[in-house]
N, C-alpha and C positions, 0 to 999 in steps of 0.2 A: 839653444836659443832659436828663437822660431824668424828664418830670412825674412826682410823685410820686402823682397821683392817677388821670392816662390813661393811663400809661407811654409814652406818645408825645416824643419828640423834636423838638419843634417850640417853642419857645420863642424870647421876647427879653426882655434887662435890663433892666428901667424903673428903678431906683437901686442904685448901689454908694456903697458908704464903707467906710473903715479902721476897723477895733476902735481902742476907746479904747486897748489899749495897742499898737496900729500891728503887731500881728505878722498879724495874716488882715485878709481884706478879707468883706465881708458886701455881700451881692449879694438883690437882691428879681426875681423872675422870673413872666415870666407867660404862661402857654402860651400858645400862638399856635392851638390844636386844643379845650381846655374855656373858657378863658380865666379859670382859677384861680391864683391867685398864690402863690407859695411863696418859702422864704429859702434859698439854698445860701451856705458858709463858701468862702473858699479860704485855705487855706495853703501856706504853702514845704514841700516836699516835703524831709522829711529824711533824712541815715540812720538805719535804725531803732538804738535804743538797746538793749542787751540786759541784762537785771537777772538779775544772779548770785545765786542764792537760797542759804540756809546748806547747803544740800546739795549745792551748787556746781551746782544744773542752774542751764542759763540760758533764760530768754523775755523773748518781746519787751517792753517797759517800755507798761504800758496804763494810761492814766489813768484809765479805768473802773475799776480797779483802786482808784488810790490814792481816787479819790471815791467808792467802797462804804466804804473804810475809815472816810474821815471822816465817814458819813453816818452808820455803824453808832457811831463816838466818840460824836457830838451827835445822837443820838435820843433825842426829846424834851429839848430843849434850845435856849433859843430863840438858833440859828445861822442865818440865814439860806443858803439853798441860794446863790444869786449868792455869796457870802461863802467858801465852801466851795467853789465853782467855780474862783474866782481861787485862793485857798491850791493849787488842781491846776495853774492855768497859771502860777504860781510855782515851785512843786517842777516840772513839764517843764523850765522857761526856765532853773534853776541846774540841773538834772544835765546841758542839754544844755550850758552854759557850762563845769562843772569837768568834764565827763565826755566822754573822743572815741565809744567805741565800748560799754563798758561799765560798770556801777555796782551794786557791792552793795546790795543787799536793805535792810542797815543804814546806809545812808548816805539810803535814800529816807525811811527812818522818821526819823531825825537830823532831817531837813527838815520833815516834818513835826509833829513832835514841838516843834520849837521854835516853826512858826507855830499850834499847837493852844495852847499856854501863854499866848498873846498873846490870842489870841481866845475860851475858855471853861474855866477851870481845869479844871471835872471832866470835859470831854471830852478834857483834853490827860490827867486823869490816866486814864481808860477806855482812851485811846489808848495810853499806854506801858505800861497792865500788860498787854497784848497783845505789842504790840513787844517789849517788853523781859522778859518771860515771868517775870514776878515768880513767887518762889515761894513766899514768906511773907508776913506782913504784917509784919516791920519794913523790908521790900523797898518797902512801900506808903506806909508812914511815910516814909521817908528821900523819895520823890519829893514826899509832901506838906507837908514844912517848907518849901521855900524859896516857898512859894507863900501858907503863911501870914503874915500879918502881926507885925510887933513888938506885942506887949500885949494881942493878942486873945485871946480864951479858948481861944481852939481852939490854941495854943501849946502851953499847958498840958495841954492833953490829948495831944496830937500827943508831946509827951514824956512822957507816961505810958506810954501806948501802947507809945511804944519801950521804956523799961526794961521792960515786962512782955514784949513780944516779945524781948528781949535776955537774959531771964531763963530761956527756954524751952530 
């Protein structure tokens, strides 16, 4: 493996271990030419996934991707990045489990969309007025009831809201 700091090629492993959830292996390495140490990942080499966007073009499936998304939901928002990281090697692990070779656009927000609800309500709601391209606000209301509480005040408004957007 080529150093990241001498670009030399001269290296050996001083510790490997398995990722806590056993899919890569994490490797500590230490040039053999500075004698600086650095981490490489390995993983199973898979087929690329390809995500079908509403416009039907397709590219390849980048978790760079889905993790801009959720970075841009929970900003300023106390989510921790590690937390956000895993929700990205969840949504890979089930599109590559329900999915052989390709997966709508809507189906990767479905995924996420349900582990945002679990983890920061109003980042899962920032999340789905993008996703789901709200165009009003009773569009906004309807995702926000089921998130509100039985008795809370915010019920009560949350159906105000709606009759006055339903009135429009």
């Amino acid at each position: 493996m080529k150093c990241p700091y001498c670009s030399r090629q001269n290296d050996r492993v001083v510790d490997s271990r398995t990722s806590a959830d056993g899919v890569s292996i994490r490797r500590r390495r230490e040039c053999q030419s500075c004698q600086r140490r650095y981490t490489s990942y390995e993983r199973l080499e898979e087929a690329p996934i390809l995500v079908i966007k509403k416009d039907q073009r397709r590219e390849p499936f980048s978790r760079d991707k889905v993790l801009a998304g959720l970075l841009r939901a929970c900003e300023k928002r106390p989510v921790p990045l590690a937390r956000l990281e895993a929700v990205v090697d969840l949504v890979e692990r089930k599109i590559q489990e329900k999915f052989e070779r390709e997966v709508e656009s809507g189906a990767i927000g479905e995924i996420v969309v349900e582990e945002l609800r679990q983890i920061d309500k109003v980042a899962y709601v920032r999340f789905a007025s993008v996703y789901q391209a709200y165009d009003d606000v009773s569009q906004f209301v309807t995702a926000l009831e089921p998130l509100v509480e039985p008795g809370d005040s915010m019920k009560k408004m949350v159906r105000d809201v709606r009759g006055a957007a339903l009135q429009e």
